[in-house]
N, C-alpha and C positions, 0 to 999 in steps of 0.2 A: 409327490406320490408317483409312483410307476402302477399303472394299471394296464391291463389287458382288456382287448377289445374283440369277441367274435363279434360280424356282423358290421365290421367297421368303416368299408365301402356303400353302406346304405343310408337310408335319409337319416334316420337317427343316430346311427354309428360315426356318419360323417361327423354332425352337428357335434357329436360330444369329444370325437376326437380334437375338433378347435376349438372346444371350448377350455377341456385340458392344457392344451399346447398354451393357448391363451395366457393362462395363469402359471405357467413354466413345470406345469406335469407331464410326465412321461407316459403317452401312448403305444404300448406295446400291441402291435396287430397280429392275431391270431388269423391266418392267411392261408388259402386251399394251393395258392401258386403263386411263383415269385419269391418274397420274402426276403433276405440280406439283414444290415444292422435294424435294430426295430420291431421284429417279425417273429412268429412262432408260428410254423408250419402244423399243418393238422390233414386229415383225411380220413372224414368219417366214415367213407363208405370203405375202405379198409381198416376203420378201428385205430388210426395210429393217431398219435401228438408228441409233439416234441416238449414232454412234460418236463424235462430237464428247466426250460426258458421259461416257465411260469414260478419256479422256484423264487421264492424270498420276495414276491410284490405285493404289493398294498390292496389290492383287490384284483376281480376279476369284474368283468362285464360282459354278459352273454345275449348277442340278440340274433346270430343266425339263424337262418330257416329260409326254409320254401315258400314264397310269397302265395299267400291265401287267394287273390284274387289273380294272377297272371294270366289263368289258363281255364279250360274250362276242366269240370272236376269230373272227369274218369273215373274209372276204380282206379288206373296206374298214377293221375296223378294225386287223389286224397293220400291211397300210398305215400308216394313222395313227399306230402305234405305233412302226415303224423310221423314217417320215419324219418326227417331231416331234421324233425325239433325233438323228438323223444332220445331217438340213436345221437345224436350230434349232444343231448343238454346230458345224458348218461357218458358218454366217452370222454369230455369235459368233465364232469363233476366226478368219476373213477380217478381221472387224471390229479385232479386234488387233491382227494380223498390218498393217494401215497405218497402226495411231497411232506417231504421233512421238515421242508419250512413253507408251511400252509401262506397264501393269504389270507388275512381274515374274514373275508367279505368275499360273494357271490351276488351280486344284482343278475338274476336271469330271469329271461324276457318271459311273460306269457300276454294271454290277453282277453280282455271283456268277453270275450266268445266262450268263457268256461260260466257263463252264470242262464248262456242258452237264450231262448226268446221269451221274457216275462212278462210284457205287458206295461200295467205303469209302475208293477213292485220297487220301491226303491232299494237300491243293492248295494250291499257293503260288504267291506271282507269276509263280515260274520256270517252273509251269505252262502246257502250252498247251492253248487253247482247245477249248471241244467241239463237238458237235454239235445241231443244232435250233434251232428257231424264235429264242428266247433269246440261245442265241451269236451268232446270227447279227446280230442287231440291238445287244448288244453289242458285236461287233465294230466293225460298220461307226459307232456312237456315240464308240468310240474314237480309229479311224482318221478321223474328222474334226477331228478340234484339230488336224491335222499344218499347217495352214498359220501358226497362232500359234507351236509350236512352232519351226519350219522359221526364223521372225525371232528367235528367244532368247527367247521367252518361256517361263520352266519348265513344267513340265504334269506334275500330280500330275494319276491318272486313279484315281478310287476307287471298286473294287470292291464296294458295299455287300452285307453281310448281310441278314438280316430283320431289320429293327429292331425294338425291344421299347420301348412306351412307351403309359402309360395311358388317355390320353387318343386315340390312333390307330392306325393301323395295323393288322397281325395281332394283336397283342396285348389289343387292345382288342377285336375280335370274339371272338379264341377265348375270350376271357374273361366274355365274355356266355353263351357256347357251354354253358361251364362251368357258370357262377352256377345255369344250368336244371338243372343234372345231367345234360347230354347230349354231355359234351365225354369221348372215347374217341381211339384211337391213330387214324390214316388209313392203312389197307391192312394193312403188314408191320410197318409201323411203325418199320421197320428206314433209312427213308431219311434220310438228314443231314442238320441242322438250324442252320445255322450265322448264329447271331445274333449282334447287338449292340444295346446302351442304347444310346438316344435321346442321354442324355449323354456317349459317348463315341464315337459318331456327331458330333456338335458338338466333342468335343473332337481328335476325331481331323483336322478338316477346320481350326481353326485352328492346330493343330501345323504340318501343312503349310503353312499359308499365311505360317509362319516359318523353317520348318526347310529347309535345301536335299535334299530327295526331289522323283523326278522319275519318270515311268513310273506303273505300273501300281500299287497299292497295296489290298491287301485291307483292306477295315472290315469286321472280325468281332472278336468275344472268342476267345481263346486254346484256347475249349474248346467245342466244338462237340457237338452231342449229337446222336443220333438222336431222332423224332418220339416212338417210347416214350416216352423217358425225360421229354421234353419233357413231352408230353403226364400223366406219373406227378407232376412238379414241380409245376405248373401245377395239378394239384388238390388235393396237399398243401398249397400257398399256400393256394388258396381255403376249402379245407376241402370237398373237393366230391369224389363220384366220377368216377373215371376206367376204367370197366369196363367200358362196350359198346364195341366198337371201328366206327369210322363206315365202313359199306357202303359197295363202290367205287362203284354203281352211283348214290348221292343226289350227290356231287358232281360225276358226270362228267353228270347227269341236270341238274342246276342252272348250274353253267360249261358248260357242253361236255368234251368228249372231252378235246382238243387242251390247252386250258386247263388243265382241274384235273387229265391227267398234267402239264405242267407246273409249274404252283406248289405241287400237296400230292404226289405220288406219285414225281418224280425228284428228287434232294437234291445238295447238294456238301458234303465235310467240307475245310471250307476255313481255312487256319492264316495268320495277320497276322505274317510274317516278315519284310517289309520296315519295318512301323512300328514292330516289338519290336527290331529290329535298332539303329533311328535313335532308339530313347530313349524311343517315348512310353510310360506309364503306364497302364493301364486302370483304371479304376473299378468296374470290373465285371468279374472275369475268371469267374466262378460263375454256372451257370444258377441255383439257386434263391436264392439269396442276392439275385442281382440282380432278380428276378422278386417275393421277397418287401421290397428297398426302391421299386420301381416303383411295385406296384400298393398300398403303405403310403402313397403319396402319393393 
């Protein structure tokens, strides 16, 4: 397969471009600068792509954007943050939507933040959407692939979890957090925690890119936990305590307000129905199990 890749300098993107490469498929990088054999240049903030170079491949895969947690949230950067995933998944999916020889497949990125802070509701594709900042930019990241779709191109839209993986993401800071002996529950501890391996993050995105799923699609593990529990795993792994619990006031003091209730203090217990439905396998259905082959790498 030749697939294309936005977003493919990043932890997921990396992971799947070797995982492709792996099995002797063609990773095409959709690229802001640089680029050569390989590469398909783009520039959303000028509207351009080099839609020529997506012609005639096997899929697409789209996961750029403005990282949610980088910075603290301004007006200028929420800005930046709904218009790199709505402008950026529209200019992409336009781009599509007039090649002649369509891919058939779209996997673009969104993520659990479109179903808002619910509590212990359990949430499924069938789910709809919540409230705040999150969903909203969710939303509108989704509702832009409609013009690829709109010409028959499939459009799996995946939901992502927290992902968990050694080397980045959450897991790798809270796990610094830890190694100090400062790593304790956030708030109640009580809010939902709903992750997935890095490897089945990658596995779950070339499932789709074979299997006919279309819509919405949660990537989470089967078993979602609250931040206790999380939090209780996570030190048993390390061998580390887990007993202060972290004051609302240092994170909301270091993010902002806005921010850190959004990423540590409201949760979704969110269940992968549609991809348990259509077959695929997880590798990882268990928080500590998974958390004890991760960080054994």
């Amino acid at each position: 397969m030749r697939i294309a890749i936005t977003g493919s300098s990043g932890l997921i993107g990396t992971a799947l471009v070797r995982s492709l490469e792996a099995d002797g498929h063609t990773a095409v990088r959709v690229v802001r600068s640089g680029g050569g054999p390989g590469t398909v240049r783009w520039d959303i903030e000028r509207g351009e792509i080099d839609a020529a170079g997506l012609e005639g491949l096997d899929g697409v895969v789209h996961l750029a954007g403005e990282g949610i947690g980088e910075k603290r949230w301004t007006d200028e950067q929420k800005r930046e943050i709904k218009e790199s995933r709505s402008t950026g998944t529209r200019l992409l999916a336009d781009a599509l939507a007039g090649l002649s020889a369509k891919p058939p497949v779209l996997v673009s990125g969104s993520a659990i933040g479109i179903y808002g802070d619910r509590g212990d509701e359990q949430l499924t594709e069938a789910s709809g959407p919540g409230a705040g900042f999150l969903a909203e930019v969710a939303e509108a990241w989704e509702g832009a692939t409609a013009p690829a779709e709109a010409t028959g191109v499939r459009v799996a839209r995946i939901r992502t979890g927290i992902v968990l993986d050694a080397d980045g993401g959450a897991l790798q800071r809270l796990a610094t957090i830890a190694r100090f002996g400062a790593l304790g529950k956030i708030g109640s501890g009580q809010q939902w925690m709903s992750w997935v391996a890095l490897a089945d993050e990658v596995g779950a995105i070339r499932f789709l890119l074979e299997h006919d799923v279309a819509g919405p699609v949660n990537v989470t593990a089967p078993s979602p936990v609250t931040n206790a529990v999380f939090t209780k795993a996570l030190g048993r792994v390390l061998r580390r305590p887990t007993l202060l619990p972290v004051p609302r006031f240092g994170p909301k003091l270091l993010l902002g307000a806005e921010l850190a209730q959004s990423l540590l203090y409201d949760g979704q217990r969110v269940l992968p129905d549609v991809l348990l439905e259509a077959g695929y396998e997880f590798e990882h259905t268990d928080l500590e199990p998974a958390l004890r082959a991760i960080l054994s790498r």
